[in-house]
C-alpha positions in Angstrom: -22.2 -7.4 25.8 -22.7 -11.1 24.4 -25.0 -11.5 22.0 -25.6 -15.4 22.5 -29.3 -14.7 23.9 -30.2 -12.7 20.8 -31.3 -13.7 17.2 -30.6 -11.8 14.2 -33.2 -11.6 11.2 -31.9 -10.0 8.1 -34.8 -9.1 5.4 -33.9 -9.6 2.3 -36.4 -10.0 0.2 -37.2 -6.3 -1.2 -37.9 -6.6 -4.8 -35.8 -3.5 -5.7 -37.9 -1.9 -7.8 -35.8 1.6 -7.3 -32.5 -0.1 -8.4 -33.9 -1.7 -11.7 -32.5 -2.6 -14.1 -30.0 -4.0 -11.6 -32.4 -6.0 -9.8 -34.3 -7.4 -13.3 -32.4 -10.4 -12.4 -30.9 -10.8 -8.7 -32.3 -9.8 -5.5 -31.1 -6.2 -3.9 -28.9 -7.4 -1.2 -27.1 -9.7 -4.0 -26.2 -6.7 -6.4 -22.3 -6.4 -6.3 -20.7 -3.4 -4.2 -17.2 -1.9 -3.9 -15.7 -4.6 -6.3 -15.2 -7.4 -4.3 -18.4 -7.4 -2.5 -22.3 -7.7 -2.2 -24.3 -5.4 -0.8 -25.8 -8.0 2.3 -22.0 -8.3 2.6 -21.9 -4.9 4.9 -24.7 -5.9 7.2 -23.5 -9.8 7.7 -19.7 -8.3 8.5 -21.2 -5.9 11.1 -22.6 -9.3 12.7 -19.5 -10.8 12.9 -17.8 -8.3 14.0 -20.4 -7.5 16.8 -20.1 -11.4 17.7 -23.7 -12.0 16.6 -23.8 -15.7 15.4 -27.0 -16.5 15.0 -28.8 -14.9 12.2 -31.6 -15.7 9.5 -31.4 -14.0 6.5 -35.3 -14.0 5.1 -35.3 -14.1 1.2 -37.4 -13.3 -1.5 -37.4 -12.3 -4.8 -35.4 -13.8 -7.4 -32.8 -14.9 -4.5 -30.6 -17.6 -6.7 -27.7 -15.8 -6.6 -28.1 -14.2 -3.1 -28.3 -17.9 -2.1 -25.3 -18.9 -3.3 -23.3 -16.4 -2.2 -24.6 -17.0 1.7 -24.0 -20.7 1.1 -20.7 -20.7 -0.7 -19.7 -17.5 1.7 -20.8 -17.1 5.0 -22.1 -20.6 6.3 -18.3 -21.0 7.9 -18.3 -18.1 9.0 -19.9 -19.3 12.2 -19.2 -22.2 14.1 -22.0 -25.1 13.4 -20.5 -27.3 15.8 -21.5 -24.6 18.6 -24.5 -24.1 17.7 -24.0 -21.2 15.9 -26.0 -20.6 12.1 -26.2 -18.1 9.4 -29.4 -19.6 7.6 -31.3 -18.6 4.6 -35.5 -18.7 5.2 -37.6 -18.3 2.4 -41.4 -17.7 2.0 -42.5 -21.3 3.5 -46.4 -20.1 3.7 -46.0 -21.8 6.9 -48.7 -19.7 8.2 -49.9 -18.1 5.7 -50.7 -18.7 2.0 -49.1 -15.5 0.9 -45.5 -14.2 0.1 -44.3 -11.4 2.2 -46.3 -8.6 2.2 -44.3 -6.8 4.4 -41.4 -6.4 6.7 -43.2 -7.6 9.7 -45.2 -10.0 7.8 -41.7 -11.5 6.9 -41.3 -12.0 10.6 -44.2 -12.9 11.3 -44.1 -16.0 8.9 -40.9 -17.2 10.7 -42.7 -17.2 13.8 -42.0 -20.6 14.5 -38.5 -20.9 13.7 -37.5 -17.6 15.6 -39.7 -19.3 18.9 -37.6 -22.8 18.4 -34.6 -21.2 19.1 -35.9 -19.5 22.3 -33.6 -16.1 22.0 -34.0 -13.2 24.7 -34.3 -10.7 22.0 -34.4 -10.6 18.1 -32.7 -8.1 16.1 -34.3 -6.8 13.2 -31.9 -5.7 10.1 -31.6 -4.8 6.7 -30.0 -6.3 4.0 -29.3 -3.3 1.9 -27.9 -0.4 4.2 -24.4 0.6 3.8 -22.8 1.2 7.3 -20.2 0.1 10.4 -22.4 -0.6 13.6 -21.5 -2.8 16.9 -24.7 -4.6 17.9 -23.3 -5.4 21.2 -23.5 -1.7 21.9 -26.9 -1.2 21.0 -27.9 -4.5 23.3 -26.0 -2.9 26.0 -27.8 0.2 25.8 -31.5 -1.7 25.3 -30.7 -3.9 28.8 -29.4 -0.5 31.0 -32.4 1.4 29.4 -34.6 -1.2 30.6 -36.1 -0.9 27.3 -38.9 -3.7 26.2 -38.2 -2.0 22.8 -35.2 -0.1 21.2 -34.9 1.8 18.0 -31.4 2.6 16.4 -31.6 6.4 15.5 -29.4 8.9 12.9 -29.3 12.5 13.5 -30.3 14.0 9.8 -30.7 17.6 8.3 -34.5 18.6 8.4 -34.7 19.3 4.9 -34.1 15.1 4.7 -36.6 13.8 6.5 -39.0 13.1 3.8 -36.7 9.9 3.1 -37.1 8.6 6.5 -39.4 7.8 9.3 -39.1 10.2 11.9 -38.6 9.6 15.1 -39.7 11.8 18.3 -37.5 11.1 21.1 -37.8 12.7 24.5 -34.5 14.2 26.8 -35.0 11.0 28.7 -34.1 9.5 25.2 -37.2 7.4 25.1 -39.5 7.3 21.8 -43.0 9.0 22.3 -44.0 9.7 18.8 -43.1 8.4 15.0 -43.8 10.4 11.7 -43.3 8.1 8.6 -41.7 9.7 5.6 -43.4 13.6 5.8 -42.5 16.0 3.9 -41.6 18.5 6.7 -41.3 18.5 10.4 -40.8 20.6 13.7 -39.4 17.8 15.4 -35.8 18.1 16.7 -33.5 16.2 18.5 -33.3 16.4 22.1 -29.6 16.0 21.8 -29.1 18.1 19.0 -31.1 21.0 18.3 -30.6 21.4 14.7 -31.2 18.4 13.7 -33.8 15.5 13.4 -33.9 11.7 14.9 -34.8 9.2 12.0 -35.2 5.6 12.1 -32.4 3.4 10.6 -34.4 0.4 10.0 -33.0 -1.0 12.9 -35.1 -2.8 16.0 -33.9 -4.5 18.9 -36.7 -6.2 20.8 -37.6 -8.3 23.3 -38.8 -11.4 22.3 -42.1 -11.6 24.2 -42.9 -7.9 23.5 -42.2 -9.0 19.5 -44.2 -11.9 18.9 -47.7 -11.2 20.6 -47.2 -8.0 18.5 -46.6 -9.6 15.2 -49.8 -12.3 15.9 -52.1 -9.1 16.2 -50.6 -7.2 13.4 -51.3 -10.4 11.5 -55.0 -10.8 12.8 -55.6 -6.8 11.4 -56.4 -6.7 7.6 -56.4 -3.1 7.6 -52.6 -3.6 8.5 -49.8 -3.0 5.9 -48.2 -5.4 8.3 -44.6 -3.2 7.9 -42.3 -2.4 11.1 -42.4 1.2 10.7 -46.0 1.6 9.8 -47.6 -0.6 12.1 -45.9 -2.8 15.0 -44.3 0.3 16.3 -46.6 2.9 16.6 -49.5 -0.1 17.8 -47.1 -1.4 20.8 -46.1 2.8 21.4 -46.8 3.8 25.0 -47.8 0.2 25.6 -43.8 -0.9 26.4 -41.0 1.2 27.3 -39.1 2.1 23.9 -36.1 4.0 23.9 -33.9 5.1 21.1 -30.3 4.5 20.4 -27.6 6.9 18.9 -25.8 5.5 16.0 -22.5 4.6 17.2 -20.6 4.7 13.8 -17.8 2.2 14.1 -16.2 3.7 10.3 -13.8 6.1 12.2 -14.0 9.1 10.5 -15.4 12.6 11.0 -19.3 12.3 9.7 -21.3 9.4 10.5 -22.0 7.3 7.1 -25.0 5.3 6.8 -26.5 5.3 3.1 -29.6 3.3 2.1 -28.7 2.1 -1.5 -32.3 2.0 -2.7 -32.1 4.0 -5.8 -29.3 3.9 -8.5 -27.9 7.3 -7.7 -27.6 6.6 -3.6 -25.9 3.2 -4.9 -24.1 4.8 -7.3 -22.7 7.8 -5.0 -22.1 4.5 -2.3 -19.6 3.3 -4.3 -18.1 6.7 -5.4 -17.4 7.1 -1.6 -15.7 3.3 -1.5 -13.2 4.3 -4.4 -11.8 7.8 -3.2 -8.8 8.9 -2.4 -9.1 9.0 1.1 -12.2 6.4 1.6 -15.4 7.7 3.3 -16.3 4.3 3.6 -13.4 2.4 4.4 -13.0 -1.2 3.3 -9.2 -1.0 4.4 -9.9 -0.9 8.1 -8.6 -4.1 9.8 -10.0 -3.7 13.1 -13.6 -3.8 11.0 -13.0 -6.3 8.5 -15.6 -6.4 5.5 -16.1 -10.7 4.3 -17.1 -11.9 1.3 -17.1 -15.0 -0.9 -14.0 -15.2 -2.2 -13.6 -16.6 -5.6 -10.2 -17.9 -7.2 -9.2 -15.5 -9.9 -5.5 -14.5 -10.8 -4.0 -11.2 -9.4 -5.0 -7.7 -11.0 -2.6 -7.3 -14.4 -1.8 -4.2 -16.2 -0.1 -4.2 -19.2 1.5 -2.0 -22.3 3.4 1.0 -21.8 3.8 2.9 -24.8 2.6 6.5 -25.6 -1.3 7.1 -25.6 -1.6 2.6 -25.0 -0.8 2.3 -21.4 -2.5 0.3 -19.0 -3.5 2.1 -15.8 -5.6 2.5 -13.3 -5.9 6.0 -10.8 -8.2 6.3 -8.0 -10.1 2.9 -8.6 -10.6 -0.4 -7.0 -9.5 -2.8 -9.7 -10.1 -6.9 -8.1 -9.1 -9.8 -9.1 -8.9 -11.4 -12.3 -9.0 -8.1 -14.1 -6.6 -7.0 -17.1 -6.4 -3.5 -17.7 -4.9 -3.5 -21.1 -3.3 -0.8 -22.7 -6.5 1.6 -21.2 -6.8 4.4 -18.4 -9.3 3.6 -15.8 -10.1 6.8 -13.5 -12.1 7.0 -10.4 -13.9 3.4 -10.9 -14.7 0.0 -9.8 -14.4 -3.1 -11.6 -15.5 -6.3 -10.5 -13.7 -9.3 -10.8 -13.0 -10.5 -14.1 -12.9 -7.8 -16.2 -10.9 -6.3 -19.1 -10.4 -3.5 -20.4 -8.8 -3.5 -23.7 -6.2 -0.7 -25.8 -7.1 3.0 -26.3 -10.2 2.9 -24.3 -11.2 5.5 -21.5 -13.4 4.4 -18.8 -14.1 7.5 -16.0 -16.3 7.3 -13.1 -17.8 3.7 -13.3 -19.2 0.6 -12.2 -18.1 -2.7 -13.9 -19.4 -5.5 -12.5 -18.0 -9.1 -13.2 -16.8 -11.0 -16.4 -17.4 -7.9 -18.6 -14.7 -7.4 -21.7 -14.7 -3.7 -22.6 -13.5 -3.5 -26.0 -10.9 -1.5 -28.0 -11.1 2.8 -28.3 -14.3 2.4 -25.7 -14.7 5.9 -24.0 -17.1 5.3 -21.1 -18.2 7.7 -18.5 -20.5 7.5 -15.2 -22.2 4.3 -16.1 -22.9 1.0 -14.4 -22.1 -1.8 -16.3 -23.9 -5.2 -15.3 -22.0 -8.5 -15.5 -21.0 -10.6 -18.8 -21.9 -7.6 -20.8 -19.5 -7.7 -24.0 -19.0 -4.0 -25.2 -17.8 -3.7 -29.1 -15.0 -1.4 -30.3 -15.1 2.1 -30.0 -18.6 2.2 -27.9 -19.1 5.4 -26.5 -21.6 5.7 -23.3 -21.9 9.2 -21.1 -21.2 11.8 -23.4 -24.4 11.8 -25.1 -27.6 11.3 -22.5 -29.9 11.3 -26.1 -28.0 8.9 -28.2 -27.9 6.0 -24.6 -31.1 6.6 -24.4 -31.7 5.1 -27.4 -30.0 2.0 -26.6 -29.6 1.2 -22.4 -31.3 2.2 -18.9 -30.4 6.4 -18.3 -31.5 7.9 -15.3 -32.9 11.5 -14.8 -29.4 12.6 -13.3 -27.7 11.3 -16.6 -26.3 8.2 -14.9 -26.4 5.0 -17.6 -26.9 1.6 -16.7 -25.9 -1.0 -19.8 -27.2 -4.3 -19.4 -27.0 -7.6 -20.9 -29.3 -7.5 -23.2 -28.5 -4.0 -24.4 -29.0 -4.0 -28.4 -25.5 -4.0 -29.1 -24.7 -7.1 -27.4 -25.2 -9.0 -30.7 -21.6 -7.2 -31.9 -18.9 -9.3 -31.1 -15.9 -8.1 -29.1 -12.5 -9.4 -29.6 -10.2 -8.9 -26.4 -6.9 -7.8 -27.2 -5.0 -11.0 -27.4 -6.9 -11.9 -30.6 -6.2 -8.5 -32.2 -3.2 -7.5 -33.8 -0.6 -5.6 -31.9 
């Protein structure tokens, strides 16, 4: 189905509160994922790939280096010359005096520009969702539905649905009923029993069912002027709304979809990106993941004697990296990186232009960028002694961050050492 009738908006301006300390200094979609990437990366390939070129990506909060990555990135990607745009929109107060104050508020500042460019319908995404979806298919289904409104839907475990908004969908699949986040339900899925619909943040919509709706929701100051909360359930009954089954274009046996709101979702995210046998698969060519691509050397591992060799097993190691004499295990490292002699790092996160110093040993942690680690730091063996000195979440996952108090110890990177 051709997608040239329908405008994509992309929110991204969530502050990220859950994902602090990572988001103290960049907005949410802009924190790095599976080594090469950004997390905004996932949902701007799947509109690609579903031949949706037109898009507005609404920003935020401390969006510098989300910015830059969609101008030095993904502006050609598209083709301007057709008409075709991936553009950044930030608060303009327009027509209002506030920021965002919620996801439909967000749209509903960006009234004007969505009406200039006259689409059929809008799609409504997130920037911060990890998943493989064809928006063509879901616009098919919304036109043969006849739907004035259509929902993209996930079949979870009951026990889950206090994460998500739940949806009620009759056998005709149409939506009669939502339940926002409660903490247990009867509901079940008309098309399977044992399990519940929930909402994946995901709204196709006609355009002249989606703007009247926004200008009330914007009149109504009782309104928390959100998507899930309030357009939905307010246009409910009023328009036809169906739902659509998540059509997961990752190939494999499970569906994967993972909201990376909290460290630990982000965290296991990633985990799933570096396996052995990839839940999420970055490797599939017929679903190619983009990025900005930066010019860094190739990957270099080097030494090969007894207890100093430089390895990596079960990682994602990207450009510009020098593993140096030290065993990485089940990690990813960002470009830029080195790791230097006798050091140990297991079950981590590096992000870009960090130098991890000699006889580190360094275990399920998330290291942010240009963070200089001195000899012999130890992190994930003692949950008391991080405490004292970086980020450590209830589940014992450590997050280091620039301005850790170590960072005033210098690190000397192995080619300054002696051999």
């Amino acid at each position: 189905m051709p997608m040239r009738d329908t405008l994509g908006v992309l929110l991204a301006g969530g502050a990220g509160e859950r994902l602090f300390p990572l988001t103290r200094d960049r907005a949410k979609p802009a924190v790095p994922f599976g080594g090469n990437y950004r997390i905004i990366d996932i949902t701007l390939s799947n509109c690609i790939n579903s031949d949706l070129r037109h898009v507005y990506i609404m920003t935020q909060y401390k969006a510098l280096s989300l910015n830059r990555h969609i101008r030095e990135g993904w502006t050609s990607a598209v083709a301007q010359e057709l008409g075709e745009f991936i553009e950044i929109l930030p608060p303009m107060q327009r027509v209002s005096a506030n920021w965002y104050m919620g996801t439909a508020d967000a749209v509903y500042q960006n009234i004007y520009s969505i009406g200039a460019e006259q689409p059929k319908h809008v799609l409504i995404l997130s920037g911060d969702h990890i998943y493989k979806m064809h928006y063509g298919k879901m616009l098919e289904h919304h036109e043969q539905s006849g739907a004035d409104v259509t929902l993209a839907t996930l079949p979870i475990d009951p026990s889950e649905v206090y994460r998500f908004g739940v949806v009620e969908v009759n056998k005709n699949g149409e939506v009669v009923g939502f339940d926002e986040k409660p903490k247990t339900t009867e509901l079940r899925s008309p098309f399977n029993t044992n399990m519940v619909d929930a909402s994946m943040g995901i709204y196709l919509f006609n355009t002249d069912v989606l703007l009247p709706a926004l200008l009330q929701d914007a009149e109504d100051p009782t309104s928390k002027h959100d998507f899930g909360h309030n357009i939905l359930p307010g246009i409910l009954g009023k328009y036809k709304m169906c739902a659509y089954n998540f059509v997961d274009e990752n190939q494999q046996q499970a569906l994967y979809w993972r909201d990376v709101g909290t460290l630990e979702a982000y965290y296991d995210a990633n985990m799933d990106v570096a396996s052995v046998s990839p839940v999420f698969n970055l490797y599939d060519r017929n679903w190619p993941i983009r990025t900005r691509v930066r010019q860094y050397p190739p990957a270099k591992f080097v030494f090969g004697e007894p207890g100093r060799t430089g390895m990596a097993v079960n990682s994602i190691v990207s450009a510009g990296c020098i593993v140096s004499g030290a065993t990485v295990r089940n990690s990813l490292l960002s470009q830029d990186v080195r790791v230097n002699s006798y050091s140990e790092l297991d079950s981590s996160i590096v992000f870009s232009h960090v130098n991890i110093g000699r006889h580190c040993r360094i275990r399920r942690a998330i290291i942010d960028r240009d963070v200089q680690l001195p000899e012999g730091t130890v992190i994930g063996y003692d949950q008391n002694e991080d405490k004292k000195n970086y980020f450590v979440t209830p589940s014992g996952l450590t997050v280091v961050t620039r301005d850790y108090s170590l960072y005033e110890n210098p690190v000397s990177p192995d080619f300054l050492l002696e051999s």
